[in-house]
N, C-alpha and C positions, 0 to 999 in steps of 0.2 A: 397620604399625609406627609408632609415636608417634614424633615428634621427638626427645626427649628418649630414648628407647631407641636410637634410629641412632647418636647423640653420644656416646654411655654406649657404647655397640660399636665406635663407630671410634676413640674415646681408646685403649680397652683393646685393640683389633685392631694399633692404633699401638706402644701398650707391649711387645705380646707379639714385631710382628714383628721390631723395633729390638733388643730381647732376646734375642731367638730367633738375629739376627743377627750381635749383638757376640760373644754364647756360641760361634757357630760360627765364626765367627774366631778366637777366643781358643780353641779348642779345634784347629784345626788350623794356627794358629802357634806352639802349647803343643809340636805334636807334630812341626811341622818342625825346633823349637831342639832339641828336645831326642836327634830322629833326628840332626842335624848336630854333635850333642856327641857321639852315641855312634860318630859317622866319626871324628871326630877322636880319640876314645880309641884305636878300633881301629887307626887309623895308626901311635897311640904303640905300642899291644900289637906290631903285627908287626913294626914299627921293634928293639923288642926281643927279639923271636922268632930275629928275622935273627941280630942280633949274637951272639944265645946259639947259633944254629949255626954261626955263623963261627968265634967261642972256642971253640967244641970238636969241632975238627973229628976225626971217630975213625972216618969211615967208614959209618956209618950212626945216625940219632940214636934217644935211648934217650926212656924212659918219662919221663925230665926235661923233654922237651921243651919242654912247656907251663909251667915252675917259673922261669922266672928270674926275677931279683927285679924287683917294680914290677906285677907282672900281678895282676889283680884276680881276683876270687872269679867265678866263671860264662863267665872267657875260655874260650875253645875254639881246641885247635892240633891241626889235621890236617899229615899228611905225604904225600904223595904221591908216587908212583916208578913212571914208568911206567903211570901211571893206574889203579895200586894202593897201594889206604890202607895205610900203614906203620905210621903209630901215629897215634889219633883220640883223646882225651881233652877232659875240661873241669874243670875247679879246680871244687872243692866250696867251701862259705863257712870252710871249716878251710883254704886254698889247697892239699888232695890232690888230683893228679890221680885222675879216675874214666872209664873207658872207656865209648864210648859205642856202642848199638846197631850192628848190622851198616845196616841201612835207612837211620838217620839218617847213617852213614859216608858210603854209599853216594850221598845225596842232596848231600853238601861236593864229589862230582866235576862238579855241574855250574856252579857259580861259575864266572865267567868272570873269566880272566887276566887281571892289569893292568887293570881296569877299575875303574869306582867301586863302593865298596860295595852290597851285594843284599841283601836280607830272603829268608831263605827256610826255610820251613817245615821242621823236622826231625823232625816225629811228635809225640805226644801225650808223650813222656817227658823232653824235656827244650825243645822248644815251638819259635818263633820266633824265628831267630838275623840278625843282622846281618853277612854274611862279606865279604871279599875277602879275593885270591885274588894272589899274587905269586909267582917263580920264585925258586928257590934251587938256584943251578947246572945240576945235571940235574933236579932234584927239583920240586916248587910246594910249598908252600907255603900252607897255608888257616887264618888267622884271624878269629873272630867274637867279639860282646861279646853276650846276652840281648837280647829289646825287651821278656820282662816289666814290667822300670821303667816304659818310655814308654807303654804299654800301660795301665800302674797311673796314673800318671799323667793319661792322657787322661780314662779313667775316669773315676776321683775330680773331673776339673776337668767332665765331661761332668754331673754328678749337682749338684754345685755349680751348675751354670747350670740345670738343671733346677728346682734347689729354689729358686736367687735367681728365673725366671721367674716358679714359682708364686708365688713370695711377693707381686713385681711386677703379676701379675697379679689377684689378688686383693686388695693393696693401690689400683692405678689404679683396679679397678671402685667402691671403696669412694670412692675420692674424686674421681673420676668423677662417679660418681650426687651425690655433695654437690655440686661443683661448678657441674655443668649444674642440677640443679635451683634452685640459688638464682640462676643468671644466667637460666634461665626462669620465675623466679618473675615478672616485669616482665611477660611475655609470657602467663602463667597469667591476670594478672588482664585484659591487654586481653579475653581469651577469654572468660570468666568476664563482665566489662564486655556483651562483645557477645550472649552467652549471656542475660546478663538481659534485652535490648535486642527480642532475638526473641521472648523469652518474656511479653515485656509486652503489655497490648492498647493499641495507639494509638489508642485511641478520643478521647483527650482529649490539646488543647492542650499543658497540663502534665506529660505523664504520664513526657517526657527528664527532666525538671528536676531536677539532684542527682545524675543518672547520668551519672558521667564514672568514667574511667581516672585512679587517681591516679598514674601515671608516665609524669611525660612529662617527663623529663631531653633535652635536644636534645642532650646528648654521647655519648650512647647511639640506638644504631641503636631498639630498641624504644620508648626513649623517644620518639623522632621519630615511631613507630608510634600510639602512645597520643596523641602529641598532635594525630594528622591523625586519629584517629577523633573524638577530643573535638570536634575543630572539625565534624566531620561530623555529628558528633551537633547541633551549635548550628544547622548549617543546616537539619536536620531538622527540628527544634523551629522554629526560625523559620516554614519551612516550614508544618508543622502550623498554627501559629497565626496566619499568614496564612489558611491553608484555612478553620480555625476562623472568624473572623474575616466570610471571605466567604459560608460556608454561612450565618451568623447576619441575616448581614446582609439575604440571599434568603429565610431563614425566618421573618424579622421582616415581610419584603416581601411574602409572599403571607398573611401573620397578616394585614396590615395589611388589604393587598388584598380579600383574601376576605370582612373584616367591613365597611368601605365600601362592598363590593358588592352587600351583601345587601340594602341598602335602596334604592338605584335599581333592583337585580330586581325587589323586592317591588312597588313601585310603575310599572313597565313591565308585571308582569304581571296587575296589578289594573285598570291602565286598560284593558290588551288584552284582557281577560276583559269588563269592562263596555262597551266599546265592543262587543264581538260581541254581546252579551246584549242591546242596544240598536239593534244590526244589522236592524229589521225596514224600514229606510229608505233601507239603506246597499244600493247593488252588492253583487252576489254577491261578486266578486273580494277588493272592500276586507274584507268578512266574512271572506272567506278568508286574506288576507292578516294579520286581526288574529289568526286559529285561530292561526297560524304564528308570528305572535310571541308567543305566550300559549304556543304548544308549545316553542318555543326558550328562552323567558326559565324555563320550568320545568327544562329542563334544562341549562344554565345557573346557576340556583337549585341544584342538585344539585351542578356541579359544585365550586362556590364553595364548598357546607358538605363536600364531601369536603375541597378544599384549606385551610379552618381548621382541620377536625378532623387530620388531619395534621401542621399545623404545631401545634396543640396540644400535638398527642402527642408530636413532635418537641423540646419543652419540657418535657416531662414533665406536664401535666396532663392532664385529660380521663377519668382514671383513679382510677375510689373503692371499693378494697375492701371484700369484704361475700361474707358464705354465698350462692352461687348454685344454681341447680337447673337443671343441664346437660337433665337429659330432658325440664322443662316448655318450655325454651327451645327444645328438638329440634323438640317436639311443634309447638309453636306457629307457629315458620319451618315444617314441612312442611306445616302446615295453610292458611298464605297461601301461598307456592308451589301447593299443589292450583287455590285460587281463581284464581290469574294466570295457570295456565299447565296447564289441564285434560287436554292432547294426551300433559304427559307422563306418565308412571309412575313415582311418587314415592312410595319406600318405607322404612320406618324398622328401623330392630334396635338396642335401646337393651336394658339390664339391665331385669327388673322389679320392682327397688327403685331409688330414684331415683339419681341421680349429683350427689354435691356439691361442689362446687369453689371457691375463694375467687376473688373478680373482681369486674367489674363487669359489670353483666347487661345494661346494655343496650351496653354494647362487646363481650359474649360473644355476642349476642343479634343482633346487626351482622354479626360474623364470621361467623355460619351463615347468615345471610340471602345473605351477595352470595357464598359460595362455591356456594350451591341457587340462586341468579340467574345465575352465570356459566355453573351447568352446562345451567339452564334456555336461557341466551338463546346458547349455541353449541354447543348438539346440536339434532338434526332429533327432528319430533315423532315421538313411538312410542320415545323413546331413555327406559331405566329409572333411574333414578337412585335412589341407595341413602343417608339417611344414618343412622350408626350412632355407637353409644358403648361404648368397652370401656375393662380396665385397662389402662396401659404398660405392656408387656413388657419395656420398657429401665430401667424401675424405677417408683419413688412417682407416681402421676399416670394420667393421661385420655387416650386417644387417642380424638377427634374425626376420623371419615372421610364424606368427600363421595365419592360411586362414582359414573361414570355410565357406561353403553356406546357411547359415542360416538364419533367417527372419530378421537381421539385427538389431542394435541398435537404440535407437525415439535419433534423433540429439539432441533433448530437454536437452539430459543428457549425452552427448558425451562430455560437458568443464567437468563436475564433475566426471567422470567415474572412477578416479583415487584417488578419496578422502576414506577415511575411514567410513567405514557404508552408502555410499553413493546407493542408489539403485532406481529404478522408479516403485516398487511394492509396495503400498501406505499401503498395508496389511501388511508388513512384513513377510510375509509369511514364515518357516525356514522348509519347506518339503523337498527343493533340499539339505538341510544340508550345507548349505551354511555359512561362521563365515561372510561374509561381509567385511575380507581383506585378501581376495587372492591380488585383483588389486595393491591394496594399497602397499603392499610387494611386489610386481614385482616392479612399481614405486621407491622405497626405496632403494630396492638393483640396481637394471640399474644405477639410481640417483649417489648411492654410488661408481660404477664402475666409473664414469666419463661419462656415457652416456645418453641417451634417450628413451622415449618409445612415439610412435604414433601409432593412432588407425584412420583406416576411415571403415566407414560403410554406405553400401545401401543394400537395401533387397536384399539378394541371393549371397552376397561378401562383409562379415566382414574379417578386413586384422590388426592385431596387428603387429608393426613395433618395433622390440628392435634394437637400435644404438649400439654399442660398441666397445670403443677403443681398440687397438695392439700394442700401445705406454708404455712400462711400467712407464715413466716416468708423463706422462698424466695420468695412473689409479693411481695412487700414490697420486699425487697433489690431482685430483677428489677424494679418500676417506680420504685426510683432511680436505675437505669441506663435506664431506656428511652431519653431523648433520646440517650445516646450509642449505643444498640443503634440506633438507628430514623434517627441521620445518617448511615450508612455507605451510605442512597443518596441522593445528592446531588441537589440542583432547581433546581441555577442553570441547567445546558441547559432543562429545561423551561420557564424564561421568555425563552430566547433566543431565541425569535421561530422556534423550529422545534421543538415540541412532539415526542416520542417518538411515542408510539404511544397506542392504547387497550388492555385487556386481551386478551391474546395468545388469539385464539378454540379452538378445539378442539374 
């Protein structure tokens, strides 16, 4: 149940019970005054009951009895003698005496003498009477006044509080709900504030800027509310654009890095290659020695143009749309995979008309290559590897799948698989020649296309899943968001002097 329906229920649960309450107070001190007026009458009635027997005294009293002057219309005078009714009557609204039932007589002998007045039922023909009961010489004496009135009365004042409730009640719900909702209106918009908050993608610095609560009264509890979000929001955004700030700074640094680098490689690994090639005078060892750095500075060389192209992509370039031909590219990565790597079993299933997609071909061309390299260099030989081209099933677009039956990936590292240097070989071991972002570069460029990449694995069927759109207008949008799709994995630990990992084997 909403806030604002609890408040809306207990206003009016308030009104009804206060209501409900005064009503029945005022309903049973309506009926105590008016029971204490009709004692007081009947003291006057038999006050002059008496007198009219005492004036005429003849020995037994007649059908007058109940007639002396002052007695109201519905009194009732019983006689008694001996604990036999003498004469029983009640004045009609003309003041005639009218004799009354043998039953109802009958029920006036159990009033008790000399006590306070008693309500007591006398039959359906002349209803609920008010009696007492006093002695006259040898005789009693039995006077009552009707409780119809009081009766009528309650009623009426009972139907009255019924109708003022409902009215009450339906009045407070009505200004109730005005009420609570415009003193939640303040509290709608923080929600509303935060609501847009979640909704938004943080991906960018800027993206708080302009998103505030505009109530933030400090004389109001809400207002205090809206103004500790605002400020949290400013920390946030600060926040943010410190991060921003620092990622830029780590991606400017390996931009930098990685292209400074490439010309002391080059030339570490051209003297290493010409000093071997020139080796016919050198020691075995130092020959050996120069293999090893001409093998290192190659890889090396590798690694440096994975970490620019990266940081490229990271900035949004590297990326030139254009009509590609998803199956010549297919074709082409399974045909160099055969030559490097003859042990496995490397099979295609692609449509046989072609597959067209908007991209860039030789970053489409990339991606197929090191997802048929990671499945080449971490399955055992004799392992089948499958790749294929079909349409998305989840709408307009390409699904690209790498298959292979291989011992499968530890799920442990199936969220991180995609991060850079991320790997489950605690050794670091670098014997498969592995830079440790193949994955990471498939991720970056898909990212960059407007698409996706999914991976599931169980032992004997690892399946990498590349998304990609046909829409040129969708790849377009998608590579002016890549820098912000392709920073959400960060590279400051990777230059912190403790590398992640390589690609996570399987």
């Amino acid at each position: 149940m909403t806030l604002r329906r609890r408040l809306v229920l207990s206003i009016v649960a308030l009104v009804v019970a206060v209501s409900a309450v005064i009503g029945a107070v005022s309903i049973i001190a309506l009926s105590s005054i008016q029971t204490g007026a009709i004692d007081k009458q009947i003291t006057s009635a038999t006050h002059r009951a008496q007198r009219y027997l005492e004036q005429n005294q003849s020995g037994q009293p007649s059908i007058d009895l109940s007639r002396p002057s002052g007695q109201a219309a519905g009194t009732l005078t019983a006689y008694f003698v001996d604990g036999q009714v003498v004469i029983a009557n009640v004045l009609d609204d003309y003041g005639r005496p009218s004799s009354i039932t043998q039953s109802s007589a009958s029920a006036l002998g159990q009033v008790r003498v000399g006590g306070d007045p008693e309500t007591v039922d006398l039959g359906s023909d002349i209803g609920r009477y008010r009696l007492t009961a006093v002695t006259v010489g040898p005789a009693v004496l039995v006077v009552g006044l009707p409780m119809a009135p009081v009766y009528a009365s309650v009623w009426s004042l009972f139907w009255v509080v019924v109708i003022v409730v409902g009215t009450a009640l339906l009045a407070a719900s009505i200004v109730a709900a005005v009420v609570v909702r415009r003193s939640l209106r303040p509290l709608e918009r923080v929600a509303e504030t935060a609501s847009t908050v979640a909704r938004m993608p943080l991906d960018r610095s800027d993206a708080l800027d302009g998103v505030r609560v505009p109530d933030t009264d400090p004389r109001t509890e809400v207002g205090r509310v809206g103004s500790a979000f605002n400020r949290m929001l400013g920390h946030i955004g600060s926040a943010m654009q410190a991060r921003e700030r620092s990622e830029q700074k780590v991606r400017q640094f390996v931009a930098d890095a990685s292209h400074e680098l490439r010309t002391p490689l080059a030339s570490v690994r051209g003297y290493a290659e010409l000093t071997r090639r020139m080796g016919g005078d050198l020691p075995k060892d130092v020959v050996y020695a120069m293999s090893r750095i001409e093998s290192e500075s190659i890889r090396m060389t590798s690694m440096v143009e994975d970490l620019l192209l990266l940081a490229r992509l990271d900035e949004g370039r590297e990326i030139q749309f254009d009509e590609v031909d998803l199956t010549g590219l297919v074709l082409d990565a399974v045909n160099d995979a055969h030559a490097a790597s003859p042990e496995h079993v490397i099979e295609i299933d692609v449509p046989s008309s072609p597959v067209v997609v908007v991209g860039d071909a030789a970053r489409l061309h990339q991606v197929i290559v090191n997802l048929v390299t990671n499945a080449r260099t971490h399955t055992p030989e004799g392992t089948r590897i499958t790749v294929g081209l079909a349409p998305s099933p989840s709408g307009p677009g390409v699904d690209l799948t790498v298959r292979d039956t291989g011992q499968g990936i530890d799920p442990e590292f199936l969220p991180k698989l995609f991060e850079r240097f991320a790997r489950a070989d605690s050794s670091r071991s670098r014997t498969v020649g592995s830079t440790g972002l193949g994955l990471a570069i498939v991720d970056a460029v898909v990212q960059a296309h407007g698409g996706s990449v999914e991976v599931a694995s169980v032992p004997g069927d690892t399946v990498f899943t590349v998304h990609l759109p046909v829409d040129p207008s969708a790849a377009s949008e998608s590579a002016a968001s890549a820098s912000a799709a392709s920073a959400a994995s960060a590279v400051s630990a990777d230059w912190s002097g403790t590398p992640a990992a390589v690609d996570t084997p399987h």
